[in-house]
TORTOR-507357 format. One record per residue (C-alpha): residue in one letter; x, y negated, z. Coordinates in steps of 0.05 Angstrom, whole numbers, padded with zeros to 5 digits, always signed. Example, Ala and Ser with C-alpha at 12.3 -4.5 7.8 and 13.67 -1.06 7.14 Angstrom:
% residues 2
A+00246+00090+00156
S+00273+00021+00143
***
This chain:
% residues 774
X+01703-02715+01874
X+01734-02772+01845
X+01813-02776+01825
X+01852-02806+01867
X+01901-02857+01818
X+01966-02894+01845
X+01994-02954+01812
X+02067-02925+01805
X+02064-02867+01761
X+02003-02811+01736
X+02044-02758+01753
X+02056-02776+01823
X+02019-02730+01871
X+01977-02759+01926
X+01984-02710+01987
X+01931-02740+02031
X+01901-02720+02100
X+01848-02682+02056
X+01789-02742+02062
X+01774-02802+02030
X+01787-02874+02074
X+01723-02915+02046
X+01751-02979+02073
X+01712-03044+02060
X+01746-03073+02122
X+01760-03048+02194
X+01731-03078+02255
X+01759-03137+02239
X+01738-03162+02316
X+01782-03103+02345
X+01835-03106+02379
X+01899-03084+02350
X+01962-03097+02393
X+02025-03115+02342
X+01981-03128+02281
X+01980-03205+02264
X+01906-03225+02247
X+01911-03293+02194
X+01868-03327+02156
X+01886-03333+02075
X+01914-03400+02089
X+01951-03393+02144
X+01977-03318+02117
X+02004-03346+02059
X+02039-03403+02091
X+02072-03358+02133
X+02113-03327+02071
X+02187-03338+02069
X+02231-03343+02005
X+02261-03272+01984
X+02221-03239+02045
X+02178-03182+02031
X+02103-03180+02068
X+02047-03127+02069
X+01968-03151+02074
X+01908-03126+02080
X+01848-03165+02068
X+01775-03159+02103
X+01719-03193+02121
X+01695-03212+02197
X+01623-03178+02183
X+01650-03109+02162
X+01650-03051+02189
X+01676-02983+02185
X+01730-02928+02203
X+01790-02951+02243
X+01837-02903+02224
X+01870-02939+02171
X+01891-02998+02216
X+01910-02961+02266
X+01963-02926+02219
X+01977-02997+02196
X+01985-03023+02270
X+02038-02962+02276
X+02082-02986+02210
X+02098-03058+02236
X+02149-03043+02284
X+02188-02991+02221
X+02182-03037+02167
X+02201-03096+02216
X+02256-03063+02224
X+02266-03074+02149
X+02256-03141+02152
X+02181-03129+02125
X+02129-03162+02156
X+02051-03141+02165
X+01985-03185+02166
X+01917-03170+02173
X+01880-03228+02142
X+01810-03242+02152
X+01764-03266+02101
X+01728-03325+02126
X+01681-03363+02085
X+01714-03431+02090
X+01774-03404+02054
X+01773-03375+01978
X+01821-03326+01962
X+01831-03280+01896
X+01844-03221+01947
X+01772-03229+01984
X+01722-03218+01938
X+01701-03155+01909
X+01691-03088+01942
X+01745-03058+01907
X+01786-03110+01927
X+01775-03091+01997
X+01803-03018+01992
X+01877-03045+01978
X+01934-03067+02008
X+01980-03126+01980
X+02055-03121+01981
X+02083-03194+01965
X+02155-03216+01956
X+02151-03291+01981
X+02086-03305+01953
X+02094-03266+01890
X+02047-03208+01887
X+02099-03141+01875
X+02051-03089+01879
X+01976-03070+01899
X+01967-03002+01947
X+01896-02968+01946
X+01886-02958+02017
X+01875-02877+02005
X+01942-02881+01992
X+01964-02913+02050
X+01943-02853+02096
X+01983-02856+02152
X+02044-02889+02172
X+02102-02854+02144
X+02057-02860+02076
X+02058-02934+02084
X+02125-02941+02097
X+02149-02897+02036
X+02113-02935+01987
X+02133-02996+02015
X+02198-02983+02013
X+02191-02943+01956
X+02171-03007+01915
X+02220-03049+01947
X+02281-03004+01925
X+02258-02998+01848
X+02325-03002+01825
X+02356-02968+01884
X+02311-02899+01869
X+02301-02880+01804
X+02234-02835+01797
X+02244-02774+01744
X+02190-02734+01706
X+02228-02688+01669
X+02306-02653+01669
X+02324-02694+01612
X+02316-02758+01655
X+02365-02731+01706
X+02416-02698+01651
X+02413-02780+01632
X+02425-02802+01698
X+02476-02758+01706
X+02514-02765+01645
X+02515-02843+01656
X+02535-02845+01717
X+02599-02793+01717
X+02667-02832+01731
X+02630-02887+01765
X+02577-02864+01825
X+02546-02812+01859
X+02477-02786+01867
X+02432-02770+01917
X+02378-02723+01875
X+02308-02705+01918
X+02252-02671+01902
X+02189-02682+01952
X+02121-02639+01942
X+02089-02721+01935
X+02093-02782+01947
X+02077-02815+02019
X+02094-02755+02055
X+02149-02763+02115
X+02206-02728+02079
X+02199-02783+02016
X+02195-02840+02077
X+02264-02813+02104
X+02286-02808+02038
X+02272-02884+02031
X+02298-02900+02085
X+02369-02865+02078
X+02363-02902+02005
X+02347-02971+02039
X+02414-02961+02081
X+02465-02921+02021
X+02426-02951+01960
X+02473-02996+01943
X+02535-02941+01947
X+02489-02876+01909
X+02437-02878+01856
X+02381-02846+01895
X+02338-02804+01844
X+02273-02770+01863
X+02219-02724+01829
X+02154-02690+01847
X+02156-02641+01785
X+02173-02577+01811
X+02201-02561+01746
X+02264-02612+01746
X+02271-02572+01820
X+02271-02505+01785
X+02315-02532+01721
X+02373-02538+01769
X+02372-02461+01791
X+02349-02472+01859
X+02330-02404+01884
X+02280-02414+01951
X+02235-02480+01919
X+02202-02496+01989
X+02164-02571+02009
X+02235-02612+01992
X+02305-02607+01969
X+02364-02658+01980
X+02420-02646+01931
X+02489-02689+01926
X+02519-02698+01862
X+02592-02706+01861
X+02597-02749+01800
X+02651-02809+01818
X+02705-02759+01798
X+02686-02733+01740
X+02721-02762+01686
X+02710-02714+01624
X+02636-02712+01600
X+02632-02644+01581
X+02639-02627+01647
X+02579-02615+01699
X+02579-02658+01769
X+02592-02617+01819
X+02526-02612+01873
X+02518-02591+01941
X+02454-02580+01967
X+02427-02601+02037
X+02414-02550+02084
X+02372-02574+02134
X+02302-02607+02136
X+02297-02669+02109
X+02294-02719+02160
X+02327-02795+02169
X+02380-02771+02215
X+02391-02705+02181
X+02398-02751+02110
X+02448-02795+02148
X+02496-02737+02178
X+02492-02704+02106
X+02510-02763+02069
X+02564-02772+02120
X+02590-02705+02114
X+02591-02722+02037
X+02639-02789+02050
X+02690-02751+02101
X+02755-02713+02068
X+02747-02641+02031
X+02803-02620+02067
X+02852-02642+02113
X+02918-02611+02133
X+02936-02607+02201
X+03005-02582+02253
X+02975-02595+02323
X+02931-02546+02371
X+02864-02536+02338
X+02832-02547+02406
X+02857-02623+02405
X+02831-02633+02330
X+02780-02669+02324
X+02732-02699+02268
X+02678-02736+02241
X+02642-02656+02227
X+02649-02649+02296
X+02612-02721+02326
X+02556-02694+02271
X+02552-02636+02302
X+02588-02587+02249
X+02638-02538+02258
X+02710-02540+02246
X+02739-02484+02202
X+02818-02476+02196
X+02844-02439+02155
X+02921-02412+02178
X+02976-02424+02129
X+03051-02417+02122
X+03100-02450+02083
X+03110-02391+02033
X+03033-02383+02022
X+03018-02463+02025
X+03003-02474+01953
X+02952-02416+01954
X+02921-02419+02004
X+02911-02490+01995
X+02873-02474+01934
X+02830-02422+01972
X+02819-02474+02027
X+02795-02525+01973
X+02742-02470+01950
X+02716-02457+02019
X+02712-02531+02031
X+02667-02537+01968
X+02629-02474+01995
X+02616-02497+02061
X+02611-02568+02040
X+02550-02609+02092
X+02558-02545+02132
X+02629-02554+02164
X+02692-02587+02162
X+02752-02552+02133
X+02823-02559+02148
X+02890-02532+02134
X+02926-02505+02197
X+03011-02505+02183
X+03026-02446+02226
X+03100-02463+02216
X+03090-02531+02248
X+03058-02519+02305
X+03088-02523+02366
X+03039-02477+02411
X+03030-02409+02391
X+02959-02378+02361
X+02948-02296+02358
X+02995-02270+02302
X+02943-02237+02268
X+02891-02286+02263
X+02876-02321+02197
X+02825-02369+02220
X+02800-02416+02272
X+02735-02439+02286
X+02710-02488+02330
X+02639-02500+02344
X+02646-02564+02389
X+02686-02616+02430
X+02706-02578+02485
X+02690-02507+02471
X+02740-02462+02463
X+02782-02453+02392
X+02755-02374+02371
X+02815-02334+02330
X+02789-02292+02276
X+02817-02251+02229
X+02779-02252+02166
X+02797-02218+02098
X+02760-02259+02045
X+02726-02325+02030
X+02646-02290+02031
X+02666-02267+02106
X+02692-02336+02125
X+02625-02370+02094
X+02580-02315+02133
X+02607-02329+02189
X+02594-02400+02184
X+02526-02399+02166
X+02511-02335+02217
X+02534-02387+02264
X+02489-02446+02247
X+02427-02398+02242
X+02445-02376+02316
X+02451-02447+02337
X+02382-02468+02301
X+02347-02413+02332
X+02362-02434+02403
X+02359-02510+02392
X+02276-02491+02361
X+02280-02455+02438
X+01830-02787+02301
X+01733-02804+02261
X+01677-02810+02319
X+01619-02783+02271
X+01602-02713+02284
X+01620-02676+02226
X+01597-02614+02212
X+01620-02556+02165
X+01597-02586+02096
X+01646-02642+02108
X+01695-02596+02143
X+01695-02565+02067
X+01689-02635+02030
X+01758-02641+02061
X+01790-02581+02041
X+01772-02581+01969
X+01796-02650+01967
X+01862-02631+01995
X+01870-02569+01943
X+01834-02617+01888
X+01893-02675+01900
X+01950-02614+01898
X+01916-02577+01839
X+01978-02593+01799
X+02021-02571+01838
X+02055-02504+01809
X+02064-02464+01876
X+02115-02417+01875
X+02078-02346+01872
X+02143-02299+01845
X+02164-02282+01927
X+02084-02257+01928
X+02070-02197+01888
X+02003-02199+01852
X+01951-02139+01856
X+01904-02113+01813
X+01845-02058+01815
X+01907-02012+01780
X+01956-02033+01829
X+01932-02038+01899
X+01928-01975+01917
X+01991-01948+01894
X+02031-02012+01929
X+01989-02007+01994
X+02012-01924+02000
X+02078-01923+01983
X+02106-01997+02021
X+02081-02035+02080
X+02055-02088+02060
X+02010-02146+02073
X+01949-02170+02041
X+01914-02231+02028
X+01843-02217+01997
X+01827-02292+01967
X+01776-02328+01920
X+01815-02367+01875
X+01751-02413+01875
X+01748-02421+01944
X+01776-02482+01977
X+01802-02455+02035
X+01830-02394+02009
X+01873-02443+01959
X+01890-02491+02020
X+01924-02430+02059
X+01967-02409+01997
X+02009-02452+02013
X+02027-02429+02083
X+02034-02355+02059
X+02081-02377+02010
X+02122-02405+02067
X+02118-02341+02103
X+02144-02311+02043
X+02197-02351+02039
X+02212-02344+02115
X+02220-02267+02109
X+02257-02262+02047
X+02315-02222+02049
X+02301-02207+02130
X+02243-02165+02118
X+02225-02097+02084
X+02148-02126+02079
X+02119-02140+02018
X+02076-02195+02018
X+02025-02191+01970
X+01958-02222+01941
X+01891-02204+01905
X+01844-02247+01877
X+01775-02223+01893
X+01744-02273+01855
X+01777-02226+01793
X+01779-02154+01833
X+01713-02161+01870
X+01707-02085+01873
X+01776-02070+01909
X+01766-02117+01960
X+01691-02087+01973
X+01723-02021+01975
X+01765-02050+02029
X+01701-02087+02070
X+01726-02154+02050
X+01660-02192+02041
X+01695-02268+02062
X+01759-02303+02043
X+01812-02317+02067
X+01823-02250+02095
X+01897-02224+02109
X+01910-02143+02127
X+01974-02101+02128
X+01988-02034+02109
X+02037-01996+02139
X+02058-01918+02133
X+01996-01896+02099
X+01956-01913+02168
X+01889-01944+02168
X+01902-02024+02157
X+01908-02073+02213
X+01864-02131+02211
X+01890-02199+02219
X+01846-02245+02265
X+01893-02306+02281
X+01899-02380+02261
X+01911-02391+02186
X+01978-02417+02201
X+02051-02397+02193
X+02075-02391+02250
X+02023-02342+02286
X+02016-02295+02214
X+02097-02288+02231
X+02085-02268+02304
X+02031-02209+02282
X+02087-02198+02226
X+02150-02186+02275
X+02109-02158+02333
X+02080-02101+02281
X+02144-02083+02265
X+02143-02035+02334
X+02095-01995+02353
X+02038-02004+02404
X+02046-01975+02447
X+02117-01961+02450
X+02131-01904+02479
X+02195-01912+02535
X+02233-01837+02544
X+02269-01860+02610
X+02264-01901+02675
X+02328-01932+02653
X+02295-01959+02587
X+02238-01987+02620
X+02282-02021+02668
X+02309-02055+02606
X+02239-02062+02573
X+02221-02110+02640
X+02286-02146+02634
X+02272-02170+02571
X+02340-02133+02535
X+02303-02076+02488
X+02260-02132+02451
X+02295-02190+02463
X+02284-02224+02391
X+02214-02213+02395
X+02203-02244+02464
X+02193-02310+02435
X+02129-02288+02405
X+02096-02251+02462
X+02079-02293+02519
X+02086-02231+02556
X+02115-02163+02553
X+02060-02101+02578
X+02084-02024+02609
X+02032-01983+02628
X+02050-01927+02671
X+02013-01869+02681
X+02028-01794+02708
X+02029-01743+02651
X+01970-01716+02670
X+01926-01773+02666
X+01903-01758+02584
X+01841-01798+02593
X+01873-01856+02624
X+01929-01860+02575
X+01883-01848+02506
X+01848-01915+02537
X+01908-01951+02543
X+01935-01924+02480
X+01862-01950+02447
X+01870-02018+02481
X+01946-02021+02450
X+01918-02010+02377
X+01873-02062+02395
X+01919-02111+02416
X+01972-02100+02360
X+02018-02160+02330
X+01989-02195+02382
X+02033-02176+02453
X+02088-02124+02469
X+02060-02067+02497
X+02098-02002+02521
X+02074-01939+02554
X+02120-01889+02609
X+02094-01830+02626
X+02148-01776+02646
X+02151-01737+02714
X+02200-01792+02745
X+02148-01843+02740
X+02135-01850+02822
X+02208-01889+02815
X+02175-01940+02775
X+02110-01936+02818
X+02151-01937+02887
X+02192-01996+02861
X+02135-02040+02844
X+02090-02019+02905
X+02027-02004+02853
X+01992-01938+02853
X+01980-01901+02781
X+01960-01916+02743
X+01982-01980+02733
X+02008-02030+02678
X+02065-02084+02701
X+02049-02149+02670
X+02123-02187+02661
X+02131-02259+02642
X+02196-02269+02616
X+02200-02349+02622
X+02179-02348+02690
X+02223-02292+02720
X+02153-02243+02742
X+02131-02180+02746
X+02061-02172+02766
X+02036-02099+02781
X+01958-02080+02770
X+01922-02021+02778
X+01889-01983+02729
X+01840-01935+02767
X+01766-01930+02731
X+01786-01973+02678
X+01763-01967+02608
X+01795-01995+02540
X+01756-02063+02530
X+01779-02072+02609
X+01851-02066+02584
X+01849-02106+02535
X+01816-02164+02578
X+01868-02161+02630
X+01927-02163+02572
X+01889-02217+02533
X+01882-02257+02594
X+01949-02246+02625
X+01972-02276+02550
X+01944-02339+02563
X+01986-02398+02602
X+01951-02411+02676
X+01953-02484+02660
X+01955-02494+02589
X+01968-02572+02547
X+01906-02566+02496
X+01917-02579+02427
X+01881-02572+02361
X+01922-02504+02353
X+01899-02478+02416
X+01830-02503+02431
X+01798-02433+02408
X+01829-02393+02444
X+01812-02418+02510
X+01739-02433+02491
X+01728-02363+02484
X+01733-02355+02555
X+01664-02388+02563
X+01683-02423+02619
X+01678-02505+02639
X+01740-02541+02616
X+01776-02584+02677
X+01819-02623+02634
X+01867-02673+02661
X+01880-02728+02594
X+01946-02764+02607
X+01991-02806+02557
X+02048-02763+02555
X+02082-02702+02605
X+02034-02695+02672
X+02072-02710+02739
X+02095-02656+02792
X+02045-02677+02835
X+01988-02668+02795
X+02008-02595+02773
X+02028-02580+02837
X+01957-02583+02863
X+01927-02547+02805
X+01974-02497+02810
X+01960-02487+02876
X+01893-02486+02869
X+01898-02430+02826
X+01943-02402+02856
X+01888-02393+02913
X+01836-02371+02869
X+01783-02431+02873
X+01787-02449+02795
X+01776-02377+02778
X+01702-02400+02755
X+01737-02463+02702
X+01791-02463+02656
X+01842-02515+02681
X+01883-02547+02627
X+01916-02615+02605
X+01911-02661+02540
X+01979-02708+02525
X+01956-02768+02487
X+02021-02766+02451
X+02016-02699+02421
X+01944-02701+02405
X+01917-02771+02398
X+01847-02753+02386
X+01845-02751+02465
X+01834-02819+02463
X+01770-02814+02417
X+01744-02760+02466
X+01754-02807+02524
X+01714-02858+02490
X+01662-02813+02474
X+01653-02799+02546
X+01667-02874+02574
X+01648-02945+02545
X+01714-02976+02563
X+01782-02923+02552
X+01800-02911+02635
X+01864-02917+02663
X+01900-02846+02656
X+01919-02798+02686
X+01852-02781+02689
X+01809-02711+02716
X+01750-02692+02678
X+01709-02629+02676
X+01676-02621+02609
X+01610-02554+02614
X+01604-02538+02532
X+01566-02478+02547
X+01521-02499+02590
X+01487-02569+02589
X+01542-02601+02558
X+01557-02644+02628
X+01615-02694+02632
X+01642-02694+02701
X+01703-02751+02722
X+01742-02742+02790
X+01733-02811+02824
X+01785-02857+02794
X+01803-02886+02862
X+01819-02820+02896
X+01898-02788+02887
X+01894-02718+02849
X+01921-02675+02917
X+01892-02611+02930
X+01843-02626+02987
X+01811-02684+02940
X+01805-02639+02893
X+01772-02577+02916
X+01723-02627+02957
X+01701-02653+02897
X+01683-02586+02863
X+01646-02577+02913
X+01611-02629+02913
X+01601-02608+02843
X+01572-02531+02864
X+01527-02566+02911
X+01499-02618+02854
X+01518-02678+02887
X+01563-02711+02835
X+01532-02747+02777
X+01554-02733+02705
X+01575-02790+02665
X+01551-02757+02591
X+01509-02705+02565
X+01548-02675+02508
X+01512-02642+02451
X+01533-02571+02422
X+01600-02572+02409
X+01615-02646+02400
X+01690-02644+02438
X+01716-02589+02392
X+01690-02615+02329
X+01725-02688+02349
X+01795-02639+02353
X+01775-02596+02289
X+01759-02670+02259
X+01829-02691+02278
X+01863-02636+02254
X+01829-02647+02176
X+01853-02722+02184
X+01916-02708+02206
X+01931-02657+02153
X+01993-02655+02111
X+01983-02586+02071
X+01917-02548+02059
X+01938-02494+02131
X+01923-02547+02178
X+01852-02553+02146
X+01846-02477+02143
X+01867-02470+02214
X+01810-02527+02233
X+01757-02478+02203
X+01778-02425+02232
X+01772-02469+02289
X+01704-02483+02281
X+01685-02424+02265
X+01717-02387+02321
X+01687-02430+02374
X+01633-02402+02353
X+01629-02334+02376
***
């Protein structure tokens, strides 16, 4: 593959959707909504003094991908917003311009300051929208953001700048990603109060002594006040994700007072922490202790600095009473009550801060039409792990294994393993994501995460039947190894992480346990990664019946909660939920039910089918993530597409239907435009013209590949519905497309590889692929 250059700097990183946009123009005929279409003449007539303007030139007669202006189309309303404006310009014969003649000319985009060209864009650059706006603004703000290579550059900055402005420091993984466009845009709106300095080198990152290097890092340098140049700016580094409104409430945070002193109720204080939504900390003093504890307030304020306000509360001043004990106050928000604390040092007053904000964060987390196939679907991962191959990733939280190693780590820790091929694309693209489970679990977990090249060890990972890559497996109390067998993603290797931390089946010792088992209180911090929570209940004498539930619970480990009571009492458990033994009780904890099932004559791989398919949502949104799970069920897809939430109506009759058992035969789910715009391609697949939405189809990829649409002019109620189903059973409906093999997943897994921001999303779309295979 080819190198992908930029026009700013070589040591910029390009971190691309993993594929190449060959762009010699773009349906120039096509209609796109908020994109002004000029000529050259009239384009550059159009050009104001001192106003900025982004182009793209094509001719009438090409043709090609759409993607790019579609990603265009999306930036004009942002970078209006910054008084930029966006053409398309055709090339027309009648008209010569510099910027319509060669090939190459046609895979850029022009950024012009009044008709001054500023700077040329290769359109692989421009990969989506928030890439498009970063650079833009990126070159726009040259003076505004100063881009480092190297510690020495920022020591510079730094040293020139002390006694006379702050600095906002960043480091992004590259350029064009969404946390460099909020980046530029906080620097569009503070540039001209901070020097805004950003790197990609991980190793300016590392220079400073951060500890946990993960995608980005914020950092404000307290430099105005530093008068003596022998002494180091001060820095506090941003805690949260790097978005435009988290940027804005830090750099706010950064303008307000260190510390205030206050003498009036803490629970009619307010401040600008508090309209951010930051705590207040106070800190109780008396005169006779003012100077010192004044001293220790300023230290905390540095401490908790962009995390919460700080204030000085005069106990001799105030006129209403607070405990006589208590040394601090802390108030989460307007309104809620003041809490009294008594605290003995400065690391308790910080933990419980930051305990605090982690509790918070916790419950506020509660588009190509060519069939590609799986050469491309590779062709797209190396390029993503190609364009990051200089990229240092940070391996130290992953311990490395060799043939002298592995055996002796695997028997005396738990542990997990990934068995890669540092030649393999994939293996390279999910790095990245175990890294961020590593990073994730540091300090909260007793697992080591750890790799093994098998590229380098071939024979280990033979030894331990690893014949393909990526492969992950964990190793706990010197028991056989549990395979892993879910998406190459973060957030599901976490789930099989936590959920392996019990056992499976857990066994309950008392009626009064398992009553809080079904509540949801034993396990209540892993309930957010098991859909549903499983108790079998059997009589102690039923040894068969219980070794197959016990089999099916092996089975099904780090993927569901699954418990087991079996004591003499366990007719009160029977009686109360009207099921004969044996039984399992099947509770959904979002939706408030217990459903009982019996378990007579029923073998292991029976088990684990009910579980598996009481796991899955009745009426599920389809994405990319989820498509192949619900394929597996080998059933026709009735999938209602809408452009954005679904009404009450609408689920209301599929529920229903459900409900009454006459979609037992199809797998009834729902596709939101908004979260996963590929919809849109799979609609025109299946229709000439896009159709008004909400609309009903029912897509058969197992058998035929038939495209069914509910009549557009009939409401989606119930009776409507089941009529035409059965219309369906008795062949009397026409289908409007005969797909081939496996066209509507591969137009998802397709999406997913375009839409990718790190190597997982393309190692999740293979899996994808490859899943819906068997």
């Amino acid at each position: 593959m080819k190198e992908k250059k930029l026009m700013m700097s070589s040591s910029f990183n390009v971190f691309g959707v993993g594929i190449s946009f060959v762009v010699m123009c773009i349906l120039c005929n096509s209609a796109i909504d908020s994109l002004p279409e000029l000529s050259p003449q009239k384009y550059f007539s159009t050009l104001q003094p001192g106003k900025a303007s982004l182009a793209y030139f094509c001719h009438s007669d090409s043709s090609g991908t759409t993607v790019f202006l579609e990603e265009l189309n999306k930036a004009v309303k942002p970078l209006q917003d910054y008084g930029i404006s966006v053409a398309k310009v055709n090339c027309v014969k009648e008209e010569t311009s510099r910027y319509c003649g060669k090939e190459k000319d046609l895979m850029k985009a022009y950024l012009f300051r009044s008709n001054i060209l500023l700077r040329e864009f290769p359109t692989d650059a421009l990969f989506d929208v928030n890439a498009i706006v970063a650079h833009v603004l990126f070159a726009l703000l040259f003076n505004e953001v100063k881009y480092i290579t190297t510690w020495e550059d920022l020591q510079n900055i730094d040293n020139a700048l002390k006694g006379k402005a702050n600095i906002v420091f960043s480091y992004v993984r590259a350029i064009g990603t969404p946390e460099h466009r909020a980046i530029m845009e906080a620097a569009f709106v503070y540039g001209n109060t901070y020097q805004f300095v950003l790197t990609t080198e991980i190793a300016v990152l590392e220079s400073i002594g951060t500890e946990d290097i993960e995608y980005a890092h914020l950092y404000f340098f307290h430099c105005k006040a530093v008068l003596d140049l022998t002494q180091q700016c001060k820095r506090t580094l941003m805690a949260q994700s790097l978005t435009t409104l988290n940027i804005h409430q830090f750099i706010k945070t950064m303008e307000a007072p260190l510390l205030t002193e206050v003498a009036e109720d803490p629970q009619q204080v307010s401040t600008v922490h508090l309209q951010l939504g930051l705590p207040l900390v106070f800190l109780v003093s008396q005169q006779a202790t003012h100077e010192a504890d004044r001293r220790t307030a300023e230290w905390v304020a540095w401490r908790l600095l962009g995390k919460a306000g700080v204030l000085l509360l005069l106990r001799d001043s105030l006129e209403e009473s607070i405990p006589q004990h208590a040394n601090v106050a802390f108030k989460r928000e307007e309104g809620r009550r003041v809490e009294y604390l008594v605290l003995h040092d400065i690391d308790s007053v910080i933990s419980h801060v930051e305990n605090n904000m982690h509790v918070e964060q916790i419950q506020h987390e509660d588009d190509d039409l060519e069939e590609p196939d799986m050469d491309m679907q590779d062709d797209e991962v190396e390029e993503t792990v190609y364009r990051d191959r200089k990229r240092q990733l940070p391996l130290e939280l992953i311990v490395e294994l060799t043939e002298e190693t592995f055996n002796t780590t695997v028997m005396t820790s738990d542990s997990i393993v990934l068995f890669y091929a540092g030649w393999q694309a994939v293996s390279m693209a999910f790095m990245q994501s175990y890294i961020d489970v590593a990073i994730k679990l540091k300090g909260m977990s007793s697992m080591l995460l750890t790799r093994i090249n098998c590229a380098d060890w071939s024979y280990v990972c033979i030894k331990q039947n690893v014949t393909e890559f990526p492969v992950i497996k964990m190793y706990k109390d010197g028991k056989n190894p549990v395979y892993y067998a879910g998406m190459l993603g973060t957030k599901d290797l976490l789930k099989f992480i936590y959920l392996n931390r019990i056992s499976c089946p857990v066994i309950i010792p008392s009626v009064q346990e398992a009553e809080e088992y079904l509540s949801g209180e034993l396990y209540k911090d892993l309930l957010s990664y098991s859909s549903v929570s499983v108790l079998g209940l059997f009589s102690p004498t039923m040894t068969t019946e219980k070794e197959y539930f016990t089999e099916a619970g092996s089975y099904l480990k780090g993927c569901v909660i699954i418990a087991i009571y079996s004591e003499e009492d366990v007719l009160i458990l029977s009686n109360r939920y009207a099921v004969s033994l044996p039984a399992l009780l099947l509770v959904r904890h979002k939706e408030g039910k217990i459903e009982a099932v019996p378990l007579a004559n029923t073998h292991t791989q029976d088990i684990v089918q009910i579980i598996t398919d009481a796991s899955l949502e009745t009426f599920p949104e389809i994405t990319v993530e989820t498509l192949p799970t619900y394929l597996r069920l080998q059933k026709p897809l009735l999938i209602l597409f809408s452009d954005g939430s679904i009404s009450i109506q609408y689920r209301k009759a599929v529920l229903m239907l459900i409900k009454e058992k006459h979609l037992d035969s199809f797998t009834p789910c729902w596709l939101n435009l908004q979260n996963t715009p590929v919809g849109k391609e799979i609609l025109q697949s299946y229709f000439d013209v896009l159709p008004p939405l909400p609309l009903l189809v029912l897509v058969d990829l197992h058998s035929g590949g038939h495209v069914f649409a509910f009549p557009a002019d009939q409401a989606v109620t119930e009776q409507n519905l089941l009529l035409w189903l059965k219309k369906l059973e008795a062949g009397l409906e026409s289908h409007i497309k005969l797909w081939r093999g496996k066209r509507f997943q591969d137009i998802l897994v397709r999406s997913s590889a375009q839409r990718c921001q790190d190597g997982i999303m393309v190692a999740s779309a293979t899996w994808c692929l490859e899943g819906s295979r068997t």
